[in-house]
Every structure is written in structure tokens, then in C-alpha cells.
N, C-alpha and C positions, 0 to 999 in steps of 0.2 A: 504202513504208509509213512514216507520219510515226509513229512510236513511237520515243520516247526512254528508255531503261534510263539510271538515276541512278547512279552512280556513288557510291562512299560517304561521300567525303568531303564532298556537296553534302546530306546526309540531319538535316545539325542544324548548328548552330553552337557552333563551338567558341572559344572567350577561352582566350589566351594569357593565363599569369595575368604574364607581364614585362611585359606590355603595359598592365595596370595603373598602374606608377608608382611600388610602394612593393610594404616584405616582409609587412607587416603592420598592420591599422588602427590599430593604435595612435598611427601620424604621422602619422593624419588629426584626432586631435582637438583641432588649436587650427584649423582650417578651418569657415568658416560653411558653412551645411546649407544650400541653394537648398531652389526648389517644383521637383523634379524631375517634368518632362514636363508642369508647368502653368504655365505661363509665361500662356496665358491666362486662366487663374482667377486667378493673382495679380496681372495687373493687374487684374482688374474687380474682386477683392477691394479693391485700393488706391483705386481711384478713389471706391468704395463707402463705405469709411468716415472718405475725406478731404474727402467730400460733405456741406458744411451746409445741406441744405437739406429740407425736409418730406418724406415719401413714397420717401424715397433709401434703403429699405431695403435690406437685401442677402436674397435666398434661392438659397443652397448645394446645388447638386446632385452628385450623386455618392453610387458605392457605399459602405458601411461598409469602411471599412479603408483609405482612398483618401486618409487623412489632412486630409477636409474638416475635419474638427473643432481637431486640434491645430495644425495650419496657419493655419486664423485666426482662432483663439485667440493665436497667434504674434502676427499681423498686427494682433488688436483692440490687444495688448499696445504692439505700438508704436506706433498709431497715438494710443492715447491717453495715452501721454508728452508727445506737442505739444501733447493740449489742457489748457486750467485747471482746475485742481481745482473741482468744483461746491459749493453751501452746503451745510450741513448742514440738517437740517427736523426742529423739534420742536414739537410738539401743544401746547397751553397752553388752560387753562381758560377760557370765555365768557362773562364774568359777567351780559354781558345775556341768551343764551341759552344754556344749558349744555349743553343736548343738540347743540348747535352747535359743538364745540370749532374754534378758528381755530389754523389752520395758519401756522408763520413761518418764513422761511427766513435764515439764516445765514451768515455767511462761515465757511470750513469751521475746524473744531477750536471756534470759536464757541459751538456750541450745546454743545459737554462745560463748558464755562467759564461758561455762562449757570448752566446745570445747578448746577455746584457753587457758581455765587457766590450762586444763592436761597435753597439750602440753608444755606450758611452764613449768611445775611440772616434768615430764618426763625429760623434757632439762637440768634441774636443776640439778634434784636425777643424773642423767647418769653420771653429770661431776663433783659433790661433794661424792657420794658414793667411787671411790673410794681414793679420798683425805682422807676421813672417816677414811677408810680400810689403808690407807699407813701412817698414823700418827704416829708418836713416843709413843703416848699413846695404842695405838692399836696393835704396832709392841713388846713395852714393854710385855705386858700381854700376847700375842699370843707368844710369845717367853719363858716366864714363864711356860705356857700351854705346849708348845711343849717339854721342857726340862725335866718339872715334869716326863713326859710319858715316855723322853728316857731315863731320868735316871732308870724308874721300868723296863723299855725293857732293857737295860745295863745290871741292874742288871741280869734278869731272865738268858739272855742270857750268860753271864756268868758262873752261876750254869749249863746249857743245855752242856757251852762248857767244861764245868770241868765233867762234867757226860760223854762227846765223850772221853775226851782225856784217861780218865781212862778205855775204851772200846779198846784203838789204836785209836779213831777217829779224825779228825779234823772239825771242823764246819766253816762254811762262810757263807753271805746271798748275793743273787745275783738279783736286780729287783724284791722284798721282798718274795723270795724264800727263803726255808732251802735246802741246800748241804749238804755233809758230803763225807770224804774220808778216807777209811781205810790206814795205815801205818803199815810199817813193823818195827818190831825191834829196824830196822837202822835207824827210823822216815820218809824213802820217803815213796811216794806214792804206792801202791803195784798195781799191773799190773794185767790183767785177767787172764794170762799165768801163773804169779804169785802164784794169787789163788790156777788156779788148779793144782800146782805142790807141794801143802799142803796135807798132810794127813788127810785119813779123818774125824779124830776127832778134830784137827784144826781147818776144814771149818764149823761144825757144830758149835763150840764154836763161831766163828765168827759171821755164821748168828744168833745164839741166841743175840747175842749182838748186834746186827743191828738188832734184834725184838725191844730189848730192848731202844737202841736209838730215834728208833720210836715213840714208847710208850711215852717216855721222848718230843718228838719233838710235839709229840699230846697234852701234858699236855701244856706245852711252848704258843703255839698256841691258844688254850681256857684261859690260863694266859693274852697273851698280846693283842689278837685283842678286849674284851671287852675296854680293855684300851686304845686301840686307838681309836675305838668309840667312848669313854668316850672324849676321848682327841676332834677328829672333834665336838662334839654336842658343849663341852664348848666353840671352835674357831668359831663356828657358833651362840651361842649364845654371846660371847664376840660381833662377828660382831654385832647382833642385837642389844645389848645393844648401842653399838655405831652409830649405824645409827638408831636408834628409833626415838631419840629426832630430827634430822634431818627429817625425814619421816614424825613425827606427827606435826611437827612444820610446814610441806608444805603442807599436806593435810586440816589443823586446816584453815590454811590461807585458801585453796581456799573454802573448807565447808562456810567459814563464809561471803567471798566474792558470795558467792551466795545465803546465807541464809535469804527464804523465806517462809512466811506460804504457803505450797502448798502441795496438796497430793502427790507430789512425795520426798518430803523431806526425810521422812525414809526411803525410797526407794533408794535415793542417800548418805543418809547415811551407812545405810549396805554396798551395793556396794564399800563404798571410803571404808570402814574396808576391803572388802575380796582384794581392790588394797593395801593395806597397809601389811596382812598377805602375798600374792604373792611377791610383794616384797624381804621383808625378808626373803623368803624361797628360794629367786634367787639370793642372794648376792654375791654368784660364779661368777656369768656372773659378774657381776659391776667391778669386779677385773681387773685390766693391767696387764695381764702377755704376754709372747712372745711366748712362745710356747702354736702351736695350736690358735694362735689366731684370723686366720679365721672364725675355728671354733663356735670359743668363742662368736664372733661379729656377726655371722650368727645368733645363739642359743640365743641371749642377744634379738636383732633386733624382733626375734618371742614372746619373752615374753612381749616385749615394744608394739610389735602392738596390746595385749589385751588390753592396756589401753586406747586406741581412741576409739573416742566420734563418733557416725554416725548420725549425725545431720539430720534427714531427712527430719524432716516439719521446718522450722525458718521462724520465724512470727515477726520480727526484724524488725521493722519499720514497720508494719503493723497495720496500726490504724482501731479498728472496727474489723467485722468479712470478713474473706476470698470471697470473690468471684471467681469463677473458673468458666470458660466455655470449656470445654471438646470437639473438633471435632473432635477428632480420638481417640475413647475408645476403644482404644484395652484391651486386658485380662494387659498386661505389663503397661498401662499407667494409667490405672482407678484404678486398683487395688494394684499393687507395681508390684516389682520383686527383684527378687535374681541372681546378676551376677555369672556367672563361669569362671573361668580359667581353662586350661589345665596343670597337674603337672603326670609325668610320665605315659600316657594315663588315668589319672583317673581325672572327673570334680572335682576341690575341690573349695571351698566360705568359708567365715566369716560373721561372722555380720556387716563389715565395707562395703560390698558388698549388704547391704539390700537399696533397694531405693521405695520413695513413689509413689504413683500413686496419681488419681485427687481426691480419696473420700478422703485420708489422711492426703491431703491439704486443702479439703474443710472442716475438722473437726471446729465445732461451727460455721460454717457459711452455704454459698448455691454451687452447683452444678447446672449447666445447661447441659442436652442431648437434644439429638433426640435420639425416639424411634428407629427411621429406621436404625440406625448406629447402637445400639442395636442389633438389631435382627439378621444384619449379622452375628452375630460369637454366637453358642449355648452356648458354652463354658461359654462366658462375660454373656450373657442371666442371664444361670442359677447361676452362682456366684450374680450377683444383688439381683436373689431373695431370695437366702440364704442367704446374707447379711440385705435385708430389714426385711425377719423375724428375724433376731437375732440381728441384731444391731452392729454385732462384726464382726472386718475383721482379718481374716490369711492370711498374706501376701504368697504367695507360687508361685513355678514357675513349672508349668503343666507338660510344655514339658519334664523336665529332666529322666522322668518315662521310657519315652520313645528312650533316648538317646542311640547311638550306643555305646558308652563306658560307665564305670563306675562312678557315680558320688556320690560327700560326700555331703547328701544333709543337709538343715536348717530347721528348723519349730519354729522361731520366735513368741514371746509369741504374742498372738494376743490381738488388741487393739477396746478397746467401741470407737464408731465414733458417734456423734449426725449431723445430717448435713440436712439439706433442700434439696431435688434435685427438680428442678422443668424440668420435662421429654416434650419436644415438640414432637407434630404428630399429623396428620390429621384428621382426622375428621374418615376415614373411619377405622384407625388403632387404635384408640381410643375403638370403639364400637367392636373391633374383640377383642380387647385385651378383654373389659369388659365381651365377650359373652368363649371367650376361655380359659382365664384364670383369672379368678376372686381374686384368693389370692393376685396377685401381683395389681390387679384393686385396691384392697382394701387399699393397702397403699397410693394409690392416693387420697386423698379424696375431693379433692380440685380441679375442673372443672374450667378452664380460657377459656374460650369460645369466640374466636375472631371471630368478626361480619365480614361477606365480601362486605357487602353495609350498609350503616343506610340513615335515611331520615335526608335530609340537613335543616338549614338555616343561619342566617347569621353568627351564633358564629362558625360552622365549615368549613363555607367559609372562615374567619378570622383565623383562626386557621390551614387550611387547606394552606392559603400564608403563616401563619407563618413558617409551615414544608418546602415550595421551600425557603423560605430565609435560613434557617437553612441550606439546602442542598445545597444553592447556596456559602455560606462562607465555609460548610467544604468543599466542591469540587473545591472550589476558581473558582469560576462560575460568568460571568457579571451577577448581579440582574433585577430581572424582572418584567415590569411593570403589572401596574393593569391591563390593557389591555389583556397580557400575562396570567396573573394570572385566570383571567376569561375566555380567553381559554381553559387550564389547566382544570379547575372547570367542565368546559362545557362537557368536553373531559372524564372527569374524571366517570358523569353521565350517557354518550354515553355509557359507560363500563358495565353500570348496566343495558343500556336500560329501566332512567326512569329517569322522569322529576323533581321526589320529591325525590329518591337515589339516595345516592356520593357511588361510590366502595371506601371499606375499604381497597386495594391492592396499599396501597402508591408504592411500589416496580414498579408497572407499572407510576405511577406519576414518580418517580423518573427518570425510565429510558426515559421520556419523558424530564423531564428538561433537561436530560445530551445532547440529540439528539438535541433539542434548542439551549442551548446555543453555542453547536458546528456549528449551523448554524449562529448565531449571532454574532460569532468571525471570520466564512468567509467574513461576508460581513462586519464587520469592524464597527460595533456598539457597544457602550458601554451599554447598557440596552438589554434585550433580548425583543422582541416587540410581539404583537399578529399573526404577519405575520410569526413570526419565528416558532412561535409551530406547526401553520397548514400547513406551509411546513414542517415540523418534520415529523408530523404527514403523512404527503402525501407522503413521502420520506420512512417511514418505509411502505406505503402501496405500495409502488414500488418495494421494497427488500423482499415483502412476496407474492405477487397475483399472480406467473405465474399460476398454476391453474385456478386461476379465467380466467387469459386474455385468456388461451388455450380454456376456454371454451367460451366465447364470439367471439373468432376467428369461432368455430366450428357453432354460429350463426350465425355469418355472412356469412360463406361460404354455408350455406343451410345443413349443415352433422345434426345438430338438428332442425328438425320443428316445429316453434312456429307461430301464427298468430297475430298480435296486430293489424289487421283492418279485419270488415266485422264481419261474423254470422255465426254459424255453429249447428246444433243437434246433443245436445251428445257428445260435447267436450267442453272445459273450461280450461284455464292456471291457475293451481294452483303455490302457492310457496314453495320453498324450500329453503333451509340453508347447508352450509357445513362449519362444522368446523373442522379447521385441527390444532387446537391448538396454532397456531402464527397466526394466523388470518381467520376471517370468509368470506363468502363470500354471496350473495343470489341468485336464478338463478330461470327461470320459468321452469316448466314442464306441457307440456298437456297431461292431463288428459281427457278420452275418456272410453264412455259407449255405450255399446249393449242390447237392449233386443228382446225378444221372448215370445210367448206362451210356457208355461212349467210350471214344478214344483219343479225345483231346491230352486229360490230363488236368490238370491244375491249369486256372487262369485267375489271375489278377487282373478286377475290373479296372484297378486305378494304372497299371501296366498298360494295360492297352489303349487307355483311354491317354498315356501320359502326362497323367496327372502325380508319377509316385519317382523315386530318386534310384537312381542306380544303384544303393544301400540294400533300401528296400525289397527294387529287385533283386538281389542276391540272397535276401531273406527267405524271401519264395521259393527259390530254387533248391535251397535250404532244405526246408518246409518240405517241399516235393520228394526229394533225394530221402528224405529221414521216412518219411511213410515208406517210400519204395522197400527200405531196408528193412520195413518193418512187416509188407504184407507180400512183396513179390518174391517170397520163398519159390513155388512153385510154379507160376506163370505171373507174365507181366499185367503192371494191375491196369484195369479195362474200366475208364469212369473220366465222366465229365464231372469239375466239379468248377465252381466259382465261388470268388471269395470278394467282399467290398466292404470299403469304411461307411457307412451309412450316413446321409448329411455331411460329408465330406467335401466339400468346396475349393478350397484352396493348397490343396498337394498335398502328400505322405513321402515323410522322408527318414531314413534309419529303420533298423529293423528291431524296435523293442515291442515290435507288436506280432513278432514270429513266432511266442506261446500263444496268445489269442485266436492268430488265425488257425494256428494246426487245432485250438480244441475247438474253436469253431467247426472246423473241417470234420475232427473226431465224433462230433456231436450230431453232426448230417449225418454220417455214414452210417451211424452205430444206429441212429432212432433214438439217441438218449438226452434226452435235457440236460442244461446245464444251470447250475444255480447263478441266479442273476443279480445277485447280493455283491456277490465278490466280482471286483474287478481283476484283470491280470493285464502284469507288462512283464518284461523279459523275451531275450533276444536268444535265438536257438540254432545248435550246434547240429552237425550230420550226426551224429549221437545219441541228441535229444539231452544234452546237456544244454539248464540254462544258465546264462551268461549274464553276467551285469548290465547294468543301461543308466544313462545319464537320468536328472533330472528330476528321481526317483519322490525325492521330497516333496516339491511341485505337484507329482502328480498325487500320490496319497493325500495332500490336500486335498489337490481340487477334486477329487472324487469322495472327497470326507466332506468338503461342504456341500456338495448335490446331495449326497442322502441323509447332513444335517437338516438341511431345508424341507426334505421329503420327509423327514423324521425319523433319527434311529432306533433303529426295532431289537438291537443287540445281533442280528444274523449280519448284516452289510460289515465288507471288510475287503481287503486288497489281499490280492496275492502277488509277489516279487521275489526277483533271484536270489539266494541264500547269497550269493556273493557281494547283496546289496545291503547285506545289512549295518557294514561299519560307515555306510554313507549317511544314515539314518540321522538327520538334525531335526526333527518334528516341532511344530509350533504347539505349544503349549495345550492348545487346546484338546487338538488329536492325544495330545498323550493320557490327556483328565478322560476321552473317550474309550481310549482302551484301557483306562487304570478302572472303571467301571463297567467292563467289559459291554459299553453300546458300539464300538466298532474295533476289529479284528483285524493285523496285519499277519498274514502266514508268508513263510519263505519257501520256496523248495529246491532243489538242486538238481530233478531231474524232470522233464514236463510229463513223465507218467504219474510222477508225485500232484502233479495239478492238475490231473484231469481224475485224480482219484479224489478229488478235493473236491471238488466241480461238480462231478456227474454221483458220489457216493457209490462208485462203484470200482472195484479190481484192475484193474485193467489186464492183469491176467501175464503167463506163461507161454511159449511156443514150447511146442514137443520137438521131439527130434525131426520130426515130418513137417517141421513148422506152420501146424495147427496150434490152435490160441484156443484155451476153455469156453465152450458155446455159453456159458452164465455170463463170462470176460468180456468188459468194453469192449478188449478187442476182439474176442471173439464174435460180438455181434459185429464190429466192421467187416471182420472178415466174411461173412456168410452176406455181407450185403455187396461186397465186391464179388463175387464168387457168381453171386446172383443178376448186379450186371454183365459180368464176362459170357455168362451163358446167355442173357441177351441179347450180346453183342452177337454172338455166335452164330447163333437163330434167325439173326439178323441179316449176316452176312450170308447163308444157308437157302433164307427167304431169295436174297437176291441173286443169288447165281441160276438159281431153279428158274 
């Protein structure tokens, strides 16, 4: 009989905590932190963001807690110390198109200096312009100017009034109107009544002469307002000439306080020329007059605001390139926005109203998401992927399309962005994306693949206290000894259910130390001890089991039947697992078979009834196919038989319960009991090879604490795959149980090895005739199949007759 009993010391693994290296983390913390058990995530991280080339995104796989996130975030960190600080980029007003603001970029800290030298340039011109304008020299010439003009208007108007007077008329200008009023005779004014009490070759002569005056009044008119004209352009140009040298003299200053080889240099050149023509062509406003000067200072205020600088990326103390990590990518924060205000029900903006989002920050450096954040909004979606194919972002703001009032909107010259994102998500959103949308897969090209177990030794035992010391100082946490540390560790592999893998989910380590240490500051220690983690540990398993204890209650009260003493045919305690995500649990269920003479075959109640997973089903099929090859040597086998989880309510799924059922099944056929002590789990092969199965730990508990409660008699004990034994983490208890031999874990490797366990009997040989020894378990199946086929036979025999 190839059955192995485990001995105790092989049922978990234990860390010496001397073997450690140190008493306490505390003298691990001048030691750098490795990527413990991702050695190949952090090179393809490395290679990822030392990558200057297009499409060389990175996307991060791995669970939460697995440290994708703070790990390279680590790695953006250093990677962009190598590189150059990128420009700074501020919005600037369009003067040939304003709804167009143009974009300019900087050499970094630049655009804070641009900023404040327009400002002070502005401050300057506002309060010497018009000193400029009110100067003796200015007042001289504009006064020359004006004089010139009213001596030609004097004159004209002169001759206009020597042409009225010889009509009767008199001329006057009122608010630079022409009047005229006819006189009589006498020289007054003559009356309407007047008029018409003239003859009427009189009134005729009159109005010919007031055609005439007209006439004269029109000549007058195209005489003097070219000249006034003439007169404003020279007071306009005088102004310029006198505030030129001013103007170039402040712009020259600040051009030169900024000048730097950079592509945007022209760019800020042109610009300071079309502030310098604006200007001059506003010299009106610059003036101090009193009247209307609300007005004036309202009108002045709106030409001055084109000249501000919208600084929106400033990279001003910024050494190296940007790092951003983005958790709330909205369409407004990832991408920019455009504010609005309300101005007589209509939305109006500027370009001083343009603001950055995370890619415009993160230009020449990295970006961090999550896909999942992503996907909520289609919107952000699809702008990412328009931006990944084109490289160039237009800043816009969606909603206003849609606004209940009218709005003036921007469209902002759009700007090249080069930036790293490197995109986090799971494992299973990774492969939807690559199957569902491939063009955006494609800019990813860079796979970071974080491990969720690796196989330990002693560098990431070392490495793995270096990380609780790290989290013990940033959390200002009492330090923890080796003792602790090797709890930790222990605990760590429990996770993986395996004696040569550590889970790579620090995230659950962590919230282990915090739970620790919190117990180690109750009781008023300064070191956190090994005692302290396994009440941690027991203490979270208090806050998550009621499930489990409802269901041990329901064993102990008799409402679930299980047997863990004596014999039965046709029933067997298989095991089971439940996991509810915060913690598993393991529980027995028996397992019970029927057969008959027939020709069904094998049936699975929870199959039929589908209540069992398509796993499962395959178990069975299994199950069926391995008897076949074991009894339809000579004819096909003739038997009904049925198989069900008993007390089985809510679904069977996986096949670790494919030894239970076959010796269930084994045990109907044969007439042989099976001992009800031992539980089995293990999943089976057309063979009759068995197989590993999750969980394993779990279940050997929870079937060690039913026949602890029932009381161990030293016979109760598990049977499990020989391939499961490097998974074996056992709680401490189980193991004091088998070190005092009251409970028994046996392994076996082939399920005739466990039904020779089970039943205490052979299972026996086929001959060459493939007959099985009549003493042989199988030999009694075989004689009981044999004996329904001739049933069957008989049967059939009956009914043709």
C-alpha cells in the first residue's frame, strides 16, 4: 500500500528566526528595499521608461496590494532624474485671431519670469504713457498740429460764412454741426410766419439760395474733415513717436531678460512686436482725461488683460523630468479645461481661463493611471486614444456644446506632448483590452508583469524584513523582531499555500504589521514579538469567520450529518473550501452513492439538478471513463448508479471531490464500507492518478475542527494528493495534533492507494482475462457488476418474450 502518514514536522514551514541575521528591523533601515520576487517586472519596468521612443508605453499587471503602483512610481522617480527638465507652456492672446489663443513654450522657470516681467511692463507703460502724452514736448507739437488744422477750418469757414452772409444767411457750428439762419432785411432772424407772408417769387429766390448754401456747406465739409483726419493720424502719430522709444526701450528690456536659444523664441518675438503695434494703436486709453472716465478705465483694463501671460505648466524648480500620478482622470483634470463665466446670459472665456490637465504636466516626463478609472467615463476613453494616435492634445471643454445658454467658445492652438504613461490593471482587463481593442493595446508595448507568489530563500526573506522595517518607520510603528519577522514570513506563505512560495501581495503583509503593532502598543512593548502577529492574525480571524462558526454550530447541533467514527457503504466525507474573499474557511461534506442494475451509467444529482460547474462536470466524466477502464475488460459495464453532496445547497464546483466520489461509488458496488474517520479531497485523472487541489490547508482544518469538537479518538485523519504536500502551512494546532498522533494526514498518489486506506482491503490485480482476485475490492465490484448485467439481461429476455 503506497500511503504515506506525514509526520509533523513536514505539515508547515517553520523560520528560525536566528536565521534571520538581525534582533530587530530596526538595523535594517539604512538597507535599500529591492522589488522582492519581481525581478522580472522590474526589468521590463526599466527598460519601459528608459525607452525614447513612440508607443513604448508601459501597462502594469497585477493584483492590488502587489505594489505595482508604489514600485513604479519608485522607478518613474528615478528614471526621470536622467532626464532634462521639459519647457514651461503658457497661453498668450491672438491678436489676429483671438478665439485662437497660441500656445508657447519655454525653457523651464521661463514662463514664471515672462509672467512677471509683462506684468511689471504693463505697470510701467500704464503710469509713464501718459506722462509721455502730457509733456511739454508733446503738448508743444500737438498744439502746433491742432492749430495748423484750425487755422485751414478758420479760414474755410470764413469764405462758407462770407458766401451765407451774401445769401441773407448767418452761419454757426453747434456740437460740430453746420446751422444757418435766414435774416430779413432788418438783419433778425425771420420767422416761419414770416416766410410765408413773402411773395412767391421771394420764397423761391430764397430756397434757391439755401440749395445754394448747401451746396457750399457740402464743398466745406469734404474741404475740412480730410483735414481733420489728417490732423488726428499726425496727433496719433506724434503720440507714437513719443511713446515708441518708451515701448521699445521696455519690451527690448524684457526680450533680452529672457533671451534664450529655444524654439519658442520667434515665437515670443513676433508676439512682443504685435504687443508693441496694440499698444500704439491704444494710446487713447493711456490718456488722463475726466470725462467719461469710467468708461475710459473699463476700455483701457480690457486691452491690458491681452497682455497676460497664462502660465499653465511652470516647471520652476523642477529638477529632471515631471512625475504625475493622476487618481481622478476626469475629461477636466487629464486633459485641461476652459473656464466660463456668465456675462449677460451668454458663457464668455479668454485665454487666461485656459488651464492644464495631467498630460500637459506630465509633458517630457511620465504619467501614471489605472485603466479602471479610465473606462468609467467614454468620453476620457476615447480622447486618450485620439491623443495616443496623434501625439497632440486640444485642449477643449465638451460640455459647452451642450449648454443651456449661449456660449463664446476657444479652440486653443494645440500642443505636441511626448510623455511616458505607464497605465495600471489587472490582469483580466489587460487581455480584454488586447482582445477588444488592439490599436490602443498597441501603444502599450511594454508588459510589467507583477508576480503574485515567487519561490523564496534567504535574500527575499532579508529583503522581505527589510520592507516591515521600512513600513515600521514610515508608520512610526514599534520594530519588529526576528521572531515576529518569521512569523510574518510564515504567514506570508500560508497566503500562497506553499512551503517554497512568499505571496508577492505585500499589501496583505502590510496590513498585518499595522494589526501587530497595534496589539503591541496594548500591551505596552517596545518591540512587536512573535506572539503579537499570531494574535493579529487570530484576531482578524475573529472579525471575518461568522460564517464559518454558523456553520460549525449547525454541526454541532446535528442540523448537518457528518460521521468521523465507525464504517458506512457508500458514503465518505469529502472536503470543501469556501471563499468569501476576506477569508476562507474549510468544511466536510458527505458524500453518498447508490447503485442498481441498469443502463444509465453514472449520474450526478447536482448535474442534473444544475446545481454543480462545468469543472465538476468533467470530474464525473472522469470518474466514469476511469471505472470503465477498470471493469469493461470484457463487456460494457450495465449499472445505475448515483452520486450526491448531501446537505448541499448552494452549488459544487471543481473537481477535488473526484476521489470521494469514485470510493464512494467503489464502496456501493463492492458492499464494502468505508472508514468514516478519514476525510478525502483530491481531483482524479483517467488513470486514477491523483492530482493536486487548492485550498488544501483550509480544508484539513475545517475538518480537524469537526472531529476536535466531536473529540479526537487518534483514528480521524485526512487523506490528500501526495502532490499536496509542499502546500502544507498547518495552524499550529493541527500540527500539536498530529505530533501526538490524535489526528492523521495520509497522502496518496494513486486513488487505489485510498481506497486501500478506506475500505482495509487490496484492491487487487486483473489477470490477463481481466478478472480481479474474488477476496479484491475489486474483485467484489466486479462480481456485483457481472450480477447486474445478467439482470439486466434477464430483463431484457423477460421483455421480448
Amino acid at each position: 500500500m503506497a500511503i504515506n502518514k506525514l509526520i509533523a514536522n513536514t505539515l508547515r514551514l517553520t523560520i528560525a528566526p536566528e536565521t534571520l541575521g538581525f534582533a530587530d528591523t530596526s538595523e535594517l533601515l539604512d538597507q535599500s528595499l529591492p522589488w522582492i520576487g519581481q525581478e522580472r517586472a522590474e526589468s521590463a519596468a526599466h527598460f519601459g521608461l528608459n525607452m525614447d521612443q513612440a508607443d513604448y508605453n508601459l501597462f502594469v499587471l497585477g493584483e492590488v496590494g502587489s505594489g505595482r503602483s508604489s514600485l513604479l512610481h519608485q522607478a518613474m522617480i528615478q528614471a526621470a532624474a536622467r532626464r532634462p527638465t521639459p519647457p514651461d507652456l503658457c497661453y498668450l492672446h491672438n491678436f489676429e485671431a483671438p478665439e485662437r489663443p497660441q500656445a508657447l513654450h519655454l525653457p523651464p522657470g521661463q514662463g514664471r519670469h515672462l509672467r512677471t516681467a509683462m506684468a511689471k511692463m504693463i505697470k510701467t507703460l500704464t503710469a509713464e504713457i501718459p506722462q509721455h502724452l502730457d509733456g511739454p514736448d508733446f503738448k508743444r507739437e500737438a498744439e502746433r498740429i491742432q492749430k495748423a488744422f484750425k487755422d485751414q477750418e478758420t479760414e474755410a469757414f470764413a469764405k462758407l460764412d462770407a458766401f451765407a452772409e451774401e445769401r441773407h444767411f448767418s452761419m454757426r457750428q453747434e456740437s460740430g454741426q453746420m446751422l444757418f439762419t435766414l435774416r430779413s432785411p432788418t438783419g433778425h432772424a425771420m420767422t416761419e410766419n414770416e416766410m410765408l407772408a413773402l411773395a412767391k417769387e421771394e420764397r423761391d429766390a430764397i430756397n434757391q439760395a439755401e440749395g445754394e448754401l448747401m451746396t457750399e456747406i457740402t464743398r466745406y465739409l469734404e474741404k475740412t474733415r480730410p483735414l481733420e483726419r489728417q490732423m488726428h493720424e499726425d496727433l496719433a502719430e506724434l503720440g507714437r513717436q513719443v511713446v515708441r522709444p518708451l515701448l521699445d526701450r521696455e519690451i527690448r528690456s524684457l526680450a533680452q531678460s529672457l533671451k534664450q536659444e529655444s524654439a519658442g523664441e520667434t515665437k515670443l518675438a513676433a508676439y512682443l512686436e504685435q504687443v508693441n503695434a496694440d499698444i500704439l494703436d491704444n494710446l487713447e486709453l493711456f490718456k488722463s482725461t475726466e470725462a467719461d472716465d469710467d468708461l475710459r478705465t473699463e476700455a483701457l483694463n480690457l486691452v491690458l488683460s491681452r497682455y497676460r501671460v497664462n502660465l499653465v505648466v511652470d516647471n520652476e524648480g523642477l529638477s529632471g523630468a515631471p512625475v504625475i500620478i493622476e487618481d481622478n482622470p476626469l475629461f477636466r483634470s487629464l486633459f485641461g479645461s476652459i473656464e466660463y463665466h456668465t456675462e449677460n446670459e451668454v458663457l464668455v472665456t479668454d485665454f487666461s481661463r485656459i488651464r492644464a490637465g495631467s498630460l500637459l504636466k506630465a509633458h517630457g516626463g511620465f504619467l501614471l493611471l489605472h485603466l479602471r478609472d479610465l473606462l468609467v467615463d467614454g468620453l476620457v476613453w476615447e480622447k486618450l486614444r485620439r491623443f495616443l494616435r496623434s501625439g497632440h492634445l486640444q485642449i477643449e471643454e465638451p460640455g459647452t456644446a451642450f449648454a443651456p445658454i449661449a456660449a463664446v467658445s476657444l479652440t486653443p492652438e494645440p500642443v505636441t506632448i511626448e510623455v511616458k504613461i505607464v497605465l495600471i490593471g489587472s490582469r483580466e482587463l489587460y487581455y480584454e483590452l488586447q482582445e477588444g481593442d488592439p490599436e490602443f493595446a498597441r501603444r502599450f508595448r511594454v508588459k510589467v508583469d507583477f508576480a503574485e507568489e515567487f519561490i523564496t530563500d534567504e535574500r527575499s526573506h532579508h529583503a522581505s524584513a527589510i520592507f516591515v522595517a521600512r513600513t515600521c518607520d514610515r508608520r512610526g510603528l514599534p520594530h519588529f523582531t526576528a521572531a515576529a519577522v518569521a512569523r510574518l514570513l510564515e504567514q506570508s506563505h500560508r497566503e500562497t499555500d506553499d512551503q517554497r512560495r512568499q505571496s508577492a501581495i505585500f499589501g496583505h503583509t502590510e496590513a498585518l504589521v499595522l494589526e501587530s503593532a497595534a496589539l503591541c502598543r496594548q500591551r505596552g512593548g517596545e518591540l512587536v514579538a512573535g506572539e503579537d502577529v499570531a494574535n493579529a492574525w487570530h484576531a482578524r480571524g475573529l472579525r471575518h469567520n461568522y460564517p464559518e462558526q454558523r456553520l460549525h454550530e449547525a454541526f454541532a447541533d446535528g442540523d448537518v450529518l457528518i460521521a468521523v467514527a465507525g464504517e458506512c457503504v457508500g458514503q465518505v466525507n469529502g472536503l470543501s473550501v469556501v471563499d468569501l474573499g476576506d477569508h476562507r474557511f474549510g468544511f466536510p461534506v458527505r458524500v453518498t452513492a447508490r447503485t442498481h442494475a441498469g443502463e444509465d451509467g453514472l449520474i450526478s444529482i447536482e448535474r442534473e439538478v444544475e446545481m454543480s460547474g462545468p469543472i465538476h462536470d468533467k470530474g464525473v466524466f472522469i470518474l466514469h471513463n476511469y471505472l470503465a477502464a477498470l471493469f469493461a475488460h470484457n463487456s460494457p459495464l450495465s449499472f445505475n448508479a448515483s452520486i450526491v453532496f448531501e446537505q448541499e445547497y448552494s452549488g459544487i464546483e471543481g473537481d477535488s471531490a473526484s476521489c470521494a466520489e469514485l470510493f464512494a461509488l467503489v464502496s456501493a458496488l463492492a458492499g464494502v464500507p468505508l472508514r468514516q474517520a478519514i476525510a478525502v479531497t483530491g481531483a482524479l485523472n483517467q488513470h486514477g492518478e491523483v492530482l493536486p487541489v487548492g485550498g488544501i490547508n483550509e480544508k484539513i482544518e475545517g475538518y480537524f475542527r469537526i472531529c476536535a469538537e466531536a473529540g479526537l479518538n487518534g483514528s480521524q485523519g485526512v487523506l490528500i494528493p501526495h502532490r499536496n504536500r509542499r502546500n502544507l502551512m498547518l495552524d499550529h494546532e493541527v500540527i500539536a495534533a498530529v505530533d501526538q498522533g490524535l489526528f492523521h494526514i495520509y497522502t496518496a498518489e494513486h486513488a487505489g492507494d485510498g481506497l486501500e486506506l478506506l475500505t482495509g482491503m487490496v484492491t487487487g490485480q486483473a489477470n490477463a482475462r481481466g478478472v480481479y482476485p474474488k477476496t479484491s475490492l475489486f474483485g467484489h465490484v466486479q462480481r456485483t457488476l457481472v450480477q447486474y448485467q445478467r439482470a439486466c439481461a434477464s430483463h431484457e429476455h423477460h421483455k421480448d418474450g
